[in-house]
Steps between C-alpha positions, in 0.01 A plus 500: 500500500481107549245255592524213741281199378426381882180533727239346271343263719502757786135589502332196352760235729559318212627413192293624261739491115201689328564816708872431512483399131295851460711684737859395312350548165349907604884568623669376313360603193498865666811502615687275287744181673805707561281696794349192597649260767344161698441529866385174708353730824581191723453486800184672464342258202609212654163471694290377210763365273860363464769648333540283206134560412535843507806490278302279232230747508792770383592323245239362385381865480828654284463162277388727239801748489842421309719298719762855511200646684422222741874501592471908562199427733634249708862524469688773300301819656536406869888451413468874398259638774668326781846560380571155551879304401525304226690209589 
């Protein structure tokens, strides 16, 4: 089982870093940063806020967590999932 960080500002059009601060936190404490990977949900987000905020708001939110465990969430696991090359 994994967990895609995304979607946050879905329901509120926003965003709000408490709830994805909250959200983030919840997971990844559950599930632990290996099972944990960032997702943007662009297009759909990008009618209340830009992609470079939204980013922020990620990482602002996995501030907290060793850097091994930011680089799982928004690199490293997606690399895995997605089978993607190394190159």
């Amino acid at each position: 089982m994994h967990a895609k960080l995304s979607g946050l500002g879905t329901f509120v059009h926003r965003v709000d870093p408490v709830l994805i601060g909250r959200v983030c936190d919840e997971t990844i404490d559950a599930s632990g940063p290996r099972r944990c990977v960032f997702g943007s949900n662009f297009p759909i987000e990008k009618l209340w806020t830009g992609y470079a905020a939204l980013v922020d708001a990620y990482r602002d939110a996995v501030a907290g967590h060793d850097l091994s465990a930011q680089r799982a969430i928004f690199h490293d696991n997606a690399v895995r999932l997605y089978r993607l090359c190394k190159r």
